[in-house]
C-alpha positions as CSV (number, residue, x, y, z in Angstrom):
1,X,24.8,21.1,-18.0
2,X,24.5,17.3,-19.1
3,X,23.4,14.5,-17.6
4,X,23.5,11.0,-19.2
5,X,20.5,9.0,-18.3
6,X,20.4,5.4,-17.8
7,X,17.4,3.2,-17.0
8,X,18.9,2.7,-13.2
9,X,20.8,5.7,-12.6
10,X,22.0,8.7,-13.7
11,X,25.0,11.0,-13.8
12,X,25.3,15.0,-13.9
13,X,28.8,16.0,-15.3
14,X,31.2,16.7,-12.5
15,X,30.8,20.7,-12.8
16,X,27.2,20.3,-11.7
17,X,27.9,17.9,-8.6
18,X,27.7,20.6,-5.9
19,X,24.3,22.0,-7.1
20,X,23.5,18.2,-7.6
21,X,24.4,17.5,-4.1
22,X,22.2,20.3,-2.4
23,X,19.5,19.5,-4.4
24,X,19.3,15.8,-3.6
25,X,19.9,16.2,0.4
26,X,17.3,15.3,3.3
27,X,17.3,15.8,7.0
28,X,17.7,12.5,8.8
29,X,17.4,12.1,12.0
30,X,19.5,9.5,14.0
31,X,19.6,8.9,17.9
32,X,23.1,8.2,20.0
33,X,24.0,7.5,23.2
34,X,25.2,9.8,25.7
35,X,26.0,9.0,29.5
36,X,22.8,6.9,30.2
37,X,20.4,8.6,28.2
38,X,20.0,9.1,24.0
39,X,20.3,12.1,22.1
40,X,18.6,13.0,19.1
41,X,21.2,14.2,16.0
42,X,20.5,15.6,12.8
43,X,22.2,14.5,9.7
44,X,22.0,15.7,6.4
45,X,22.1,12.8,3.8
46,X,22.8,13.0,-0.2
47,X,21.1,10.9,-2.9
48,X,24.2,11.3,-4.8
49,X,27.5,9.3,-5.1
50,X,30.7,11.9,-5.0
51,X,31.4,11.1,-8.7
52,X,27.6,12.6,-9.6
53,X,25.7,9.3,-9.9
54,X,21.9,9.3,-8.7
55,X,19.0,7.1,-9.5
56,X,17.0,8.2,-12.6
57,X,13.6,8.6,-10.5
58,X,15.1,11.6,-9.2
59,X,16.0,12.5,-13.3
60,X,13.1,15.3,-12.9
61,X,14.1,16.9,-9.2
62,X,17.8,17.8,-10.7
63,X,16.7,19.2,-13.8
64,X,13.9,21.6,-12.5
65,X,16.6,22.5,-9.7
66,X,19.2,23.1,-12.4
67,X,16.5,25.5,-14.5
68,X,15.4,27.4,-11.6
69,X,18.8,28.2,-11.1
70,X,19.2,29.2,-15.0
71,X,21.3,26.5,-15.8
72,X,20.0,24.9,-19.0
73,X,20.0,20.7,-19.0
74,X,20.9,18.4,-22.1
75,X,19.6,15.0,-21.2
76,X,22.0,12.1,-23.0
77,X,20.6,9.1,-23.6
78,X,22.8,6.1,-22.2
79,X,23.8,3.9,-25.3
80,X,23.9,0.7,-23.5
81,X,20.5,0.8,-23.0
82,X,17.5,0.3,-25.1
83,X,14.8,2.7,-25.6
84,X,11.4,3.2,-23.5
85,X,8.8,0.9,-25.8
86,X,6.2,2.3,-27.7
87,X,2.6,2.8,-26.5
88,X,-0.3,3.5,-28.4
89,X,-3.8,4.8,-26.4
90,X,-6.0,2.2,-26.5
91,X,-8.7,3.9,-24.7
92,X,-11.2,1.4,-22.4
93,X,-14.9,3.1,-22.8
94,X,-15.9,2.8,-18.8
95,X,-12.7,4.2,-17.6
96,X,-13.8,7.7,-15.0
97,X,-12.2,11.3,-16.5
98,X,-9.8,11.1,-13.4
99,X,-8.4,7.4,-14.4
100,X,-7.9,8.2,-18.3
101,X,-5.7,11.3,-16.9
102,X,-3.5,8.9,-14.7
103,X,-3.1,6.4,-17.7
104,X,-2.1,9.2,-19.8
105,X,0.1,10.4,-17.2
106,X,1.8,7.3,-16.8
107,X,2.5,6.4,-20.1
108,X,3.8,10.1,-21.2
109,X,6.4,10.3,-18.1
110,X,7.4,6.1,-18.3
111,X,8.2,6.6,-14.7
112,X,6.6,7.4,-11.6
113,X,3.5,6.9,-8.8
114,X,0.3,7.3,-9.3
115,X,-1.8,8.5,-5.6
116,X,-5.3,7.2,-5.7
117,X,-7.2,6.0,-3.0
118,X,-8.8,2.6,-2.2
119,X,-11.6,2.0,-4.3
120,X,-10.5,4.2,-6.8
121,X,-9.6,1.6,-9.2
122,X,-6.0,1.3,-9.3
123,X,-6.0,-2.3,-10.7
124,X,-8.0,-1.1,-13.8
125,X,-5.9,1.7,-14.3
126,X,-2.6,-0.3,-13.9
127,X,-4.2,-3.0,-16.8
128,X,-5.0,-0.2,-18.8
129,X,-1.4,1.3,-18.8
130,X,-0.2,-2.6,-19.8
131,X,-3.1,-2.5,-22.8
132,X,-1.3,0.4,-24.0
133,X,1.6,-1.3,-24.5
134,X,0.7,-3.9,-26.4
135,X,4.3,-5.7,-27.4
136,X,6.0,-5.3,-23.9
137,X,7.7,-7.7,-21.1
138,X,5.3,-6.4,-18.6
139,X,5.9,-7.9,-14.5
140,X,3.0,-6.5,-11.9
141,X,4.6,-6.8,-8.8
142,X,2.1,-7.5,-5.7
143,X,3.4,-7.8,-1.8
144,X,0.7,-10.9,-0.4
145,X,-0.7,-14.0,-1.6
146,X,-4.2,-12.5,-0.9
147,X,-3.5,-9.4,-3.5
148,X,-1.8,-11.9,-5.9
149,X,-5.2,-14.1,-6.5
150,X,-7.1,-11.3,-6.0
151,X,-5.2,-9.5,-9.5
152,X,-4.9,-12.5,-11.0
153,X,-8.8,-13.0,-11.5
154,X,-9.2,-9.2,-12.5
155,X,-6.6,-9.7,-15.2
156,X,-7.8,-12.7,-16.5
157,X,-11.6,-10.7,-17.1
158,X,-9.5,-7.8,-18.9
159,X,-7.1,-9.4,-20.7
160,X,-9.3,-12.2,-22.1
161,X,-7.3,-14.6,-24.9
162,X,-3.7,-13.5,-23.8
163,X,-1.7,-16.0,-20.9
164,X,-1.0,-14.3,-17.6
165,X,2.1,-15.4,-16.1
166,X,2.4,-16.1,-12.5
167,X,5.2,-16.1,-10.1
168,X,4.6,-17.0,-6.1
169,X,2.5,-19.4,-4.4
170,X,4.2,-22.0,-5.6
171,X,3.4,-21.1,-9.0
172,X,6.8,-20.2,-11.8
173,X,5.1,-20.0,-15.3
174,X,6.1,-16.0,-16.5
175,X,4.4,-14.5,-20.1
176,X,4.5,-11.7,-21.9
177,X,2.3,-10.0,-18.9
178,X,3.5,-11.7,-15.4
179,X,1.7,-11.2,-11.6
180,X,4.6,-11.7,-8.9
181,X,4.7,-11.9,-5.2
182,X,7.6,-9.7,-4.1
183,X,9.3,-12.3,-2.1
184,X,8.8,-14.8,-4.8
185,X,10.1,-12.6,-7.6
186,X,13.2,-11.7,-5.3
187,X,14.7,-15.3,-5.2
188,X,17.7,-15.7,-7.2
189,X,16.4,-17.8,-9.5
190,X,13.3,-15.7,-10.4
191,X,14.5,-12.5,-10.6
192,X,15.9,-12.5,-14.1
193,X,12.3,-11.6,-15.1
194,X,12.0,-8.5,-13.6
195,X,15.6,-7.9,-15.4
196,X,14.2,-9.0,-18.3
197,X,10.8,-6.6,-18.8
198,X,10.5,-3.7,-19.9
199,X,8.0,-2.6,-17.5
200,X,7.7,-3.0,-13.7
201,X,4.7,-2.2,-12.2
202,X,4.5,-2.6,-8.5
203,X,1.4,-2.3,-6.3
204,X,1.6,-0.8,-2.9
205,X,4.6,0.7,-3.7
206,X,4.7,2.7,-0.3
207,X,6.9,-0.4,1.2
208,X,10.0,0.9,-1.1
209,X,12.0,2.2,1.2
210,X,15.6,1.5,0.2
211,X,18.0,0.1,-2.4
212,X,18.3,-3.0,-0.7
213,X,15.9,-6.1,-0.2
214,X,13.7,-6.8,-2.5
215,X,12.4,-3.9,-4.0
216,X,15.8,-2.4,-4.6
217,X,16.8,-5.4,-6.5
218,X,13.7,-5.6,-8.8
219,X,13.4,-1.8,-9.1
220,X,16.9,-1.6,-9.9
221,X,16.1,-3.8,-13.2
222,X,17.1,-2.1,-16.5
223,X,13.5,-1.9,-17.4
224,X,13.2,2.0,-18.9
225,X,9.5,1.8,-17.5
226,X,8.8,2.0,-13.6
227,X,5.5,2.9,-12.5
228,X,3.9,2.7,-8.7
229,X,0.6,2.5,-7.2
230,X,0.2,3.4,-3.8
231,X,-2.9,5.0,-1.6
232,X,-0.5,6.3,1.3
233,X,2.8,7.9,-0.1
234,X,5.7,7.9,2.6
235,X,6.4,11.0,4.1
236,X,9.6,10.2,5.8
237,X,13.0,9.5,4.3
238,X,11.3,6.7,2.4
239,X,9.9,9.2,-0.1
240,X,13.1,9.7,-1.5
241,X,14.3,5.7,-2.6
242,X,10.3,5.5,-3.5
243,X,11.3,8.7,-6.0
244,X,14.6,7.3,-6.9
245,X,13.7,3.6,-8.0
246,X,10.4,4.7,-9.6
247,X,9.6,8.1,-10.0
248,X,8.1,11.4,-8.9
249,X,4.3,11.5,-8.4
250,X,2.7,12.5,-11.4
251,X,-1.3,12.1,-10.5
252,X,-3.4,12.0,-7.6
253,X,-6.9,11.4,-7.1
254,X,-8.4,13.0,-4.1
255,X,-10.7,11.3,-1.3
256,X,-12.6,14.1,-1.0
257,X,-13.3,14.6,-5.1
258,X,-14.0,10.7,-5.1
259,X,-16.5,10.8,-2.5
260,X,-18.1,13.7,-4.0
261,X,-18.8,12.4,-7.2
262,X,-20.3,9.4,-5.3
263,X,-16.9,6.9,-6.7
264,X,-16.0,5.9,-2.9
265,X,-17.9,5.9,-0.1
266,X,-17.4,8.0,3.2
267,X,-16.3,6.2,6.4
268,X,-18.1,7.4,9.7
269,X,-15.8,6.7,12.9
270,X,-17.5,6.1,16.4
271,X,-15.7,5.3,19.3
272,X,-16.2,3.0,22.0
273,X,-14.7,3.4,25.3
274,X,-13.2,0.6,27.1
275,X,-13.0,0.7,30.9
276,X,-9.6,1.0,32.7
277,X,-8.1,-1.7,34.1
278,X,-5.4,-1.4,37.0
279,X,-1.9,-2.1,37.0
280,X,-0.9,-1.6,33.2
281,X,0.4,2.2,33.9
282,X,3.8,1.6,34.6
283,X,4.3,-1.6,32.6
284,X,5.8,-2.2,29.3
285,X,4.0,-1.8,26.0
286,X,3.7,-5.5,24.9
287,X,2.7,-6.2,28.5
288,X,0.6,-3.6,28.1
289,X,-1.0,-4.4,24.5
290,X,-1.2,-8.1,25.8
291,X,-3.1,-7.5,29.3
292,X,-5.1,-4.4,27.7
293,X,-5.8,-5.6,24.4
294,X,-5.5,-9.3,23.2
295,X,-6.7,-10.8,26.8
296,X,-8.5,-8.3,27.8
297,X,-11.9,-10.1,28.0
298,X,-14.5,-7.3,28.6
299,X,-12.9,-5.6,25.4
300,X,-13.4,-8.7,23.5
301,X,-16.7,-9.3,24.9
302,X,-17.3,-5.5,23.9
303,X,-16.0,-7.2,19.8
304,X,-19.0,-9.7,20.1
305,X,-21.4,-7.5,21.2
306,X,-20.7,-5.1,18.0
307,X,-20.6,-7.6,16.1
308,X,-24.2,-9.0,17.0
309,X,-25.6,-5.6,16.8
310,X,-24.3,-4.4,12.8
311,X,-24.3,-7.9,11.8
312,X,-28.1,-8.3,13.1
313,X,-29.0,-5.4,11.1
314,X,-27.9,-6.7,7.8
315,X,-24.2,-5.3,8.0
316,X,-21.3,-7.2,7.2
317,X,-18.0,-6.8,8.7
318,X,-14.1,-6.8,9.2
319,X,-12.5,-7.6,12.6
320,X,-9.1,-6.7,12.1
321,X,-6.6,-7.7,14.9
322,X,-2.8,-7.6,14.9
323,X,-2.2,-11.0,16.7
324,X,-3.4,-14.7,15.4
325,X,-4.0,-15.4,19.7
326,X,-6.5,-12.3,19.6
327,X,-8.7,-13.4,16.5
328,X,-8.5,-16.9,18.3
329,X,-10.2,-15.1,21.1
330,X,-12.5,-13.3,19.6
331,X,-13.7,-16.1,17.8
332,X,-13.8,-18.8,20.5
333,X,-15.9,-16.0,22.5
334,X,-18.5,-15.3,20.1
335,X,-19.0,-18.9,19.3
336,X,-19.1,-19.3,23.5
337,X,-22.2,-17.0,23.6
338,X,-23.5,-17.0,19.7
339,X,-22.9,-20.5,18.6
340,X,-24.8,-21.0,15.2
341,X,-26.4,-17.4,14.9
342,X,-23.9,-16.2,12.4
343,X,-21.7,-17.6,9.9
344,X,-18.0,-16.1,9.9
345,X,-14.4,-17.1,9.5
346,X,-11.1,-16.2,11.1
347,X,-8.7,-15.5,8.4
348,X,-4.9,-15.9,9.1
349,X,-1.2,-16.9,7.4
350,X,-2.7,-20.9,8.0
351,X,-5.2,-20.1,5.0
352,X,-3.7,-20.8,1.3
353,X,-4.3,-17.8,-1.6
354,X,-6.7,-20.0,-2.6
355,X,-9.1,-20.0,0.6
356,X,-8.4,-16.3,1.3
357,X,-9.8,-15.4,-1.9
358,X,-13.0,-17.7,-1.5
359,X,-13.4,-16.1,2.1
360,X,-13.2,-12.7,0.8
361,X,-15.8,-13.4,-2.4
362,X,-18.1,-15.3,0.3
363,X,-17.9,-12.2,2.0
364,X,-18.6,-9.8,0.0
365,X,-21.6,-12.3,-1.3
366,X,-22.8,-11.3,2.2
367,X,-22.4,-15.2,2.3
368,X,-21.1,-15.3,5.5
369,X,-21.7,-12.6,8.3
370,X,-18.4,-11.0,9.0
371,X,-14.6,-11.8,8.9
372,X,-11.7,-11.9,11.5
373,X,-8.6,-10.8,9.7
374,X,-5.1,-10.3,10.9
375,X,-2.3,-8.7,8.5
376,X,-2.6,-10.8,5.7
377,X,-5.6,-8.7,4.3
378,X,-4.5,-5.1,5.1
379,X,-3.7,-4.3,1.6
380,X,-5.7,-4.2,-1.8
381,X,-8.4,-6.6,-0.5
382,X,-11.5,-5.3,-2.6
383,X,-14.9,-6.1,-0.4
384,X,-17.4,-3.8,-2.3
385,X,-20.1,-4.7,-0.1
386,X,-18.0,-4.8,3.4
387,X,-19.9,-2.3,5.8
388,X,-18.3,-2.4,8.9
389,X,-14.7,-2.1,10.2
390,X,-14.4,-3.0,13.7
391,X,-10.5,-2.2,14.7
392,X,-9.7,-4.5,17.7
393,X,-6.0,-4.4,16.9
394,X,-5.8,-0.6,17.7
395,X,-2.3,0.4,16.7
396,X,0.0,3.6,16.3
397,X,0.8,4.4,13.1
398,X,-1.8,6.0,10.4
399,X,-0.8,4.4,6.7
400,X,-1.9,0.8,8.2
401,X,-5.0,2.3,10.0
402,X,-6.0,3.9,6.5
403,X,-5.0,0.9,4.5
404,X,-7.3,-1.3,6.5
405,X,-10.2,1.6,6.4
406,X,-9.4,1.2,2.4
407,X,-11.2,-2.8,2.7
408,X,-14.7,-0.6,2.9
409,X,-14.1,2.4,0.5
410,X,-15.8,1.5,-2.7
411,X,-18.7,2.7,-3.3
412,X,-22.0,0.5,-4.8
413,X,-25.4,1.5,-5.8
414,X,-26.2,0.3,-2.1
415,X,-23.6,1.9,-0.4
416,X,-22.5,5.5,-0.3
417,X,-21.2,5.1,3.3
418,X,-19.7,2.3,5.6
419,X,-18.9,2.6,9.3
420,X,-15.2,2.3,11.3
421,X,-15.9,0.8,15.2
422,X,-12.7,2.3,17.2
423,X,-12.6,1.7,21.0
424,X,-10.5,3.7,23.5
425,X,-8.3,2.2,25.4
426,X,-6.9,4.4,28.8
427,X,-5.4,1.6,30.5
428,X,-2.1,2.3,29.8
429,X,0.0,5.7,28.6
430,X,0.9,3.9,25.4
431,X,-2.3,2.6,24.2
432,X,-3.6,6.1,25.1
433,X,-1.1,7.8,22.6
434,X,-1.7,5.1,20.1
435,X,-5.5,6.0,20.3
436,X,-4.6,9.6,20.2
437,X,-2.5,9.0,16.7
438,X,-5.9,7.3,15.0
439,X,-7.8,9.9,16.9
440,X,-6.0,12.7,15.1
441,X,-6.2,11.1,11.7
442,X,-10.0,10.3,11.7
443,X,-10.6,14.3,12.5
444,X,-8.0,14.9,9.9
445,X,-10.2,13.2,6.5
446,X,-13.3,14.5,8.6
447,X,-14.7,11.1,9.2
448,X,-15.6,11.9,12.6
């Protein structure tokens, strides 16, 4: 059986498209209307054009199928296309057993994810990938101005003497090794240097989730290196353009073996339980979020209160809400009863990269007290020192609940633990099952 391979996709020769097909199908599951009501239908979809073309990620899925089933595979090489670049181990003294075996891993395969948790270091072992190839067009690809800075300054400590090229933020200067925002790199007019590397990098790369927008366009550069970096792999249909446009996962690092060996600390989740309030049973859910949650002023009260308590014990923390009107409320209210007793800042899409990342190192400084944060620092913000997590947004789904609990996950020689404040919220049927969802997942990693 051959299949040519090309740095985008891939094609199995046309007596190998029905095995091809089977073996690059997934369950989706669409809703339609019927009468007045919806019904739910399964459909089975294929990662495969009916002329035998697929993207190369999935390169590895066919060919194991195609041996299980005896059939051996003869990989041709597309002549169009260059070559992945060499790499030579350049191996960086302080990097952990479990980081040296995802570098490896990475640059053996050329294309795939590596699964490591927050605090685990996946900057360091992205830059040491790029140190092992030390000739290459290399583009980092980062999703918010706050993760942008952030990389920025670790990559101008490890790669001291060579230019780092920056895209986004109102900054167009690319290099041999280029940091890009996502929306920035994108543009039409930018986007020739992610067609122009030879390898894409891209951080948080659980938001690839089709062939389209952004991420399809730059993953769908000819670059013959893809590799992805992502705490929280999708489950769902996602998994399969996340395979297709990078890779399969080829290393993970565990929670539970990095908490063990004392490399990230433990959360502990307790739960505060916020008293009903009438009339939000029967009402809709952003009625219900808005009257139960952002206004609710006994809740936010109940914010302040925590907030005193850990930050009068020498704690700092992260307030993370979902709206900019509920960190304006929080705010307001503990400067209404706390005016001057504790320095903090509400951190929103008003504040510049710049700011964000001067919050974030006062912060972890313990310069200021504590933080109030909406979405713009949910992922890859690194606060060492953070020790608190107070969730006042709530929320349904678990990959942003773990990516915030990520903010207080590395350990230091004064940490080995950090605490997540929850509160309950039975107001309303939804917030309820919301709850129930972060419930679930806390029990889950064991944190509670």
């Amino acid at each position: 059986m051959r299949i040519t391979k090309g740095p985008i996709y891939s094609k199995v020769e046309t007596n190998g498209i029905p095995i091809a097909q089977k073996l690059l199908s997934y369950r989706d599951i669409i809703f339609v209307h019927v009468g007045y009501g919806m019904k739910e239908v399964v459909k089975y979809k294929y990662m495969l054009s009916p002329k035998g073309r697929f993207l190369t990620g999935l390169l590895p899925r066919v060919t194991e199928g195609f041996e299980r089933l005896g059939r051996k595979v003869e990989i041709l090489h597309d002549s169009k296309f260059p070559p992945e670049p060499l790499y030579k181990l350049n191996p960086i003294p302080y990097l952990r057993d479990y980081q040296e075996k995802l570098v490896e891993a990475a640059c053996e395969h050329h294309r795939g994810v590596i699964v490591a948790p927050t605090g685990a270091g996946k900057t360091l072992i992205a830059m040491s990938i790029i140190n092992n190839y030390p000739k290459a067009r290399i583009v980092f690809v980062v999703p918010t101005k706050s993760l942008f800075k952030q990389t920025e300054t670790k990559f101008r400590e490890f790669f001291k003497g060579e230019k780092i090229g920056l895209i986004g933020d109102g900054e167009n200067s690319p290099e041999r090794i280029t940091i890009a925002i996502i929306n920035s790199l994108s543009k039409p007019k930018k986007i020739k240097n992610a067609m122009e590397a030879d390898i894409i990098i891209v951080d948080e790369c659980h938001k690839v989730s089709s062939v389209v927008g952004g991420y399809g366009q730059i993953l769908r550069s000819p670059a013959p290196i893809k590799i992805g970096l992502t705490a929280t792999p999708p489950k769902d249909k996602r998994k399969w353009f996340l395979e297709g446009l990078v890779g399969p996962i080829l290393g993970e690092a565990k929670k539970e073996d990095l908490v063990a060996m004392g490399h990230i600390s433990k959360p502990k989740v307790i739960i505060r339980h916020i008293p009903t309030i009438g009339g939000l049973k029967k009402v809709s859910y952003q009625m219900a979020y808005e009257k139960g949650v952002v206004e609710n002023k006994l809740r936010n009260k109940m914010v302040v209160d925590e907030l005193m308590q850990q930050t009068g014990e020498g704690k700092t923390c992260l307030v993370i809400v979902s709206r900019i009107k509920h960190g304006h409320l929080i705010a307001s209210m503990f400067q209404r009863f706390h005016k001057g007793k504790r320095k903090f800042k509400f951190l929103y899409s008003i504040n510049k990269a710049d700011e964000r990342e001067e919050i974030r190192i006062a912060l972890d400084k313990k310069e200021i007290d504590f933080a109030i944060t909406t979405t713009v620092w949910k992922e890859g913000i690194d606060i060492p020192s953070l020790d608190v997590i107070i969730n006042a947004a709530g929320g349904k789904d678990e990959i942003p609940c773990l990516q915030w609990i990520g903010r207080g996950m590395r350990a230091t020689k004064d940490k080995s633990s950090f605490l997540i404040v929850d509160f309950f919220d039975e107001s309303s049927n939804f917030l309820v099952s919301h709850f129930g969802n972060r419930f679930a997942r806390y029990c889950k990693e064991g944190w509670i």
